[in-house]
C-alpha positions as CSV (number, residue, x, y, z in Angstrom):
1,X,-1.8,3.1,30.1
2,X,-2.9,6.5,29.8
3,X,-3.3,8.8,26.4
4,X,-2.0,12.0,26.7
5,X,-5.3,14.6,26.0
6,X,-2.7,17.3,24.4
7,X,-1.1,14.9,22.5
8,X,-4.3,13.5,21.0
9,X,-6.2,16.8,20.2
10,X,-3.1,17.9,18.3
11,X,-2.6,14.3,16.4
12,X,-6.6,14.7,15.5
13,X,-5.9,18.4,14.1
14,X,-3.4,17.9,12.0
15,X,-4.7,14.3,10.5
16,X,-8.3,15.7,10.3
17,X,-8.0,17.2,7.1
18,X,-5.9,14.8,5.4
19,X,-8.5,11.8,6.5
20,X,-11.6,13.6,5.7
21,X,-10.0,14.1,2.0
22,X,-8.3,10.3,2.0
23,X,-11.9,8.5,2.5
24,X,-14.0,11.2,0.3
25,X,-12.3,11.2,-2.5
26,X,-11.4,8.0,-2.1
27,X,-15.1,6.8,-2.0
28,X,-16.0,9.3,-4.5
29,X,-13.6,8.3,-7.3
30,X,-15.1,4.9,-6.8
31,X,-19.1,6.4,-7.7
32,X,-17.8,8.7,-10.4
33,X,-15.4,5.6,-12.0
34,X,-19.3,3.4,-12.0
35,X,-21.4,6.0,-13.2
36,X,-18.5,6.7,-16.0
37,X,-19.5,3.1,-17.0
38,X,-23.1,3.1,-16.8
39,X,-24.2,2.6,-13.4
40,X,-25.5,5.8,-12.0
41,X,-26.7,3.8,-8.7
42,X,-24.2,6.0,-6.1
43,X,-24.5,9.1,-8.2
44,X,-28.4,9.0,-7.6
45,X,-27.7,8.4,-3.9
46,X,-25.9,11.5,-3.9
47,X,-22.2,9.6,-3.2
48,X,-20.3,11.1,-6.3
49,X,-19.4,14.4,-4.0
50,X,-16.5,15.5,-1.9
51,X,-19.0,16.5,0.9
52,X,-17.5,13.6,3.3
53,X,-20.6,13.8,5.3
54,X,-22.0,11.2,2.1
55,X,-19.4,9.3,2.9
56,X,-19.0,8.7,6.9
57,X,-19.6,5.6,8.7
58,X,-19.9,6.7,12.4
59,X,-18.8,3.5,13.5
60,X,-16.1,2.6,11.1
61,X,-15.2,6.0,10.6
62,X,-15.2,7.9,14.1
63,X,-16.4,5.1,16.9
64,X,-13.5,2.2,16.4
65,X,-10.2,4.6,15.7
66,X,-11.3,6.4,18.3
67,X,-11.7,2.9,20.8
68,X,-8.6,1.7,19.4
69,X,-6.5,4.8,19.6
70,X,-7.8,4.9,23.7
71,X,-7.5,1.2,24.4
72,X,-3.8,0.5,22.4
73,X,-2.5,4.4,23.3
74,X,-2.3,5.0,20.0
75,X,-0.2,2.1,19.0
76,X,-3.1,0.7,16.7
77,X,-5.5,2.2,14.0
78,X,-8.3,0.8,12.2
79,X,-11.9,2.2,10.3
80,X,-13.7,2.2,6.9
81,X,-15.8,4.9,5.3
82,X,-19.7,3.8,4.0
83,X,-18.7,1.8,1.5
84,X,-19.8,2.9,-2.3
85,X,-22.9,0.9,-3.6
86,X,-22.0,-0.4,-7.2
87,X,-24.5,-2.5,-9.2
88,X,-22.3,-4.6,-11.2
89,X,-25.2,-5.6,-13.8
90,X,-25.8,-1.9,-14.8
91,X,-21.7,-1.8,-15.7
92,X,-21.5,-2.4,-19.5
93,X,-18.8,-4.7,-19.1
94,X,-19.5,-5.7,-15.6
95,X,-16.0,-7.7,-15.2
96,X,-14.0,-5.7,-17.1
97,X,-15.7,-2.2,-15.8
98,X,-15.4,-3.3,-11.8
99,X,-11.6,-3.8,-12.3
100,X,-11.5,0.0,-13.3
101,X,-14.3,1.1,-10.6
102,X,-12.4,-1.0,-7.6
103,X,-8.6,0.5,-9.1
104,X,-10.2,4.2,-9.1
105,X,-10.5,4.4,-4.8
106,X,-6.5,3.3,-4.2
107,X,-5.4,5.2,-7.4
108,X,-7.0,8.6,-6.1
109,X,-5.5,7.8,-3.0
110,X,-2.2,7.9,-4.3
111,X,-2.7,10.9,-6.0
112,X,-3.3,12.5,-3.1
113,X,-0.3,11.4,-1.3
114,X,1.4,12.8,-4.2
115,X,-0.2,16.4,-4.0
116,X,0.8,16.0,-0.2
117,X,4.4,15.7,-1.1
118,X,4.3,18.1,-3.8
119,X,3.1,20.8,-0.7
120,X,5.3,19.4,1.8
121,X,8.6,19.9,-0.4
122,X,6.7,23.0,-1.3
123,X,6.5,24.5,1.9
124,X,10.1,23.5,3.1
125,X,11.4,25.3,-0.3
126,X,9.9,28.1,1.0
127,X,11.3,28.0,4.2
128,X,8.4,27.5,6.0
129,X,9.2,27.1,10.0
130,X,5.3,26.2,11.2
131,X,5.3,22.7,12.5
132,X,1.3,22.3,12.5
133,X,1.4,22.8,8.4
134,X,4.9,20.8,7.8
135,X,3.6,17.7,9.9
136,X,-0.2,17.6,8.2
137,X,1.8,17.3,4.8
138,X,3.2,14.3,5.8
139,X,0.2,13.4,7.5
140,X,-1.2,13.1,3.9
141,X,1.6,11.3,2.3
142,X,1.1,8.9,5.3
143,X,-3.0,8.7,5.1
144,X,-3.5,7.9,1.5
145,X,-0.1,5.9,1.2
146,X,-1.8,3.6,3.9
147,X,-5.5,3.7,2.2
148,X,-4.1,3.5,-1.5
149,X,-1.4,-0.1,0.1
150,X,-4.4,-1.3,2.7
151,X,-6.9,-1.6,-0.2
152,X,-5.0,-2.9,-2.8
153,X,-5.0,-6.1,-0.5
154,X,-6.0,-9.2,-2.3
155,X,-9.0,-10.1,-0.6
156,X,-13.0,-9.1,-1.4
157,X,-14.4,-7.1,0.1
158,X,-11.2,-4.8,-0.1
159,X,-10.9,-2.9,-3.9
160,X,-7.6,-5.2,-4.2
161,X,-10.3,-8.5,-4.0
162,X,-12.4,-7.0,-6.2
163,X,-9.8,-6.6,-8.6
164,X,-8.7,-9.9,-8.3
165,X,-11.8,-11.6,-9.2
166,X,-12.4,-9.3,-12.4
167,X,-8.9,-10.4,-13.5
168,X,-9.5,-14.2,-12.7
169,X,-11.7,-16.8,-15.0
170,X,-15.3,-16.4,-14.5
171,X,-15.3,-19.5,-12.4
172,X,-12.3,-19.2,-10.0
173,X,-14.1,-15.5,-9.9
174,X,-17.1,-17.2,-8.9
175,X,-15.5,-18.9,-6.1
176,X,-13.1,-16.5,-5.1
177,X,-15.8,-13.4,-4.9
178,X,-18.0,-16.4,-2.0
179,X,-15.6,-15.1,0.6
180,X,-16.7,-11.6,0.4
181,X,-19.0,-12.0,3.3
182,X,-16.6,-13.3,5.8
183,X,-13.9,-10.6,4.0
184,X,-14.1,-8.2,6.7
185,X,-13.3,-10.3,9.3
186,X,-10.4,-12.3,7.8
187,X,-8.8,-9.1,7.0
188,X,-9.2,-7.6,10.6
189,X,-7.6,-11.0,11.9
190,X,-4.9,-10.7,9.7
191,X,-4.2,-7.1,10.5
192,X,-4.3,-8.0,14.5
193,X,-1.4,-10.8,13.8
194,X,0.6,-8.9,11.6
195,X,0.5,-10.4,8.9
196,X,-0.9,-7.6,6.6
197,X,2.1,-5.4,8.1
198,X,4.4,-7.2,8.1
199,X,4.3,-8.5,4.2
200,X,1.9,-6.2,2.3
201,X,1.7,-2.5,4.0
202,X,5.6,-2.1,5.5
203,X,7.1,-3.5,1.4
204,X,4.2,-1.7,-0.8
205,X,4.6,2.0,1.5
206,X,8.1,1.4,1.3
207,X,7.6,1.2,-2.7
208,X,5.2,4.2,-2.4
209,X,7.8,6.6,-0.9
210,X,10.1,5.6,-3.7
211,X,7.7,6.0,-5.9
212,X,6.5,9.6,-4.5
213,X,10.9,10.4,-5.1
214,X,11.2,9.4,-7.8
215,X,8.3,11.3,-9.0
216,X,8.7,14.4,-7.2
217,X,13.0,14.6,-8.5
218,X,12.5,17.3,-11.0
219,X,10.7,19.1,-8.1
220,X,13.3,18.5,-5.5
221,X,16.1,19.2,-7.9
């Protein structure tokens, strides 16, 4: 199966801007969220910035969604940005803090998909007719809808793991937190069977969206 070039160039324009924001702020909230609690360890590495240069990873990041997007013709997506480094020992409540420093990445997520609604009703109040801005605005509600669901996913190393094992006794914490290593790779399985679909993104979005109505009523109204 072939990918149509036009089609791609205009799908990477208009979900450039909303990805680049997803993953930096994203990674961003979760430095600034640490060093708020005492560990200044991704703040002195320069990863508390919206420059999303700091936060890249050129093969999770650009190499794989670009592979998968040519070898499924779109059909499947999947990357991660550098991950954040966080020394839990300089926290000052480590399991208590990490809870609120793994909840920050998914949270400013879905603050972003809100701002993205808030434009895209925005811009159809004002009658705006141009496609390219109408369909980046839901390309941000979409985006951070997925990162914000996707990471809240129970397992380490995702943020939803991580929060997890701060909420759990310190020994089941102890022995949950030992799969972290072999995290990535359960996950990806998961994701190709469809299991992560199927019963954690397709329910949570679907929450999300009501959420985003519920919250933007007034607006709409």
């Amino acid at each position: 199966m072939t990918v149509d070039a036009s089609a791609l160039v205009q799908t990477v324009l208009i979900y450039a801007l909303p990805v680049l924001f997803a993953i930096t702020v994203h990674e961003a909230a979760h430095g600034y969220v640490a060093r708020h609690f005492g560990d200044p360890t991704a703040s002195m590495l320069g990863r508390v910035t919206l420059n999303p240069i700091k936060h890249i990873d050129p093969i999770g990041t650009v190499l794989m969604p670009l592979l998968l997007y040519f070898s499924t013709s779109g059909a499947f997506l999947f990357g991660y940005a550098k991950p954040v480094p966080v020394d839990i020992s300089r926290l000052r409540h480590p399991k208590r803090d990490m809870v609120w420093v793994a909840l920050a990445g998914p949270a400013a997520n879905f603050i972003q998909a809100i701002l993205w609604a808030v434009l895209l009703v925005s811009l159809v109040m004002w009658g705006m007719q141009e496609r390219f801005f109408l369909e980046m605005a839901r390309a941000g509600i979409l985006t951070n809808l997925v990162m914000w669901a996707f990471n809240l996913f129970p397992l380490p190393p995702l943020d939803g793991g991580r929060i997890v094992a701060g909420l759990l006794p310190p020994q089941a914490a102890y022995w949950f937190s030992r799969v972290e290593p072999f995290g990535f790779f359960i996950v990806l399985a998961l994701v190709l069977m469809g299991v992560v679909g199927q019963y954690w993104l397709t329910p949570l979005m679907s929450w999300g969206y009501e959420a985003l109505d519920w919250i933007l009523t007034p607006l709409t109204r």
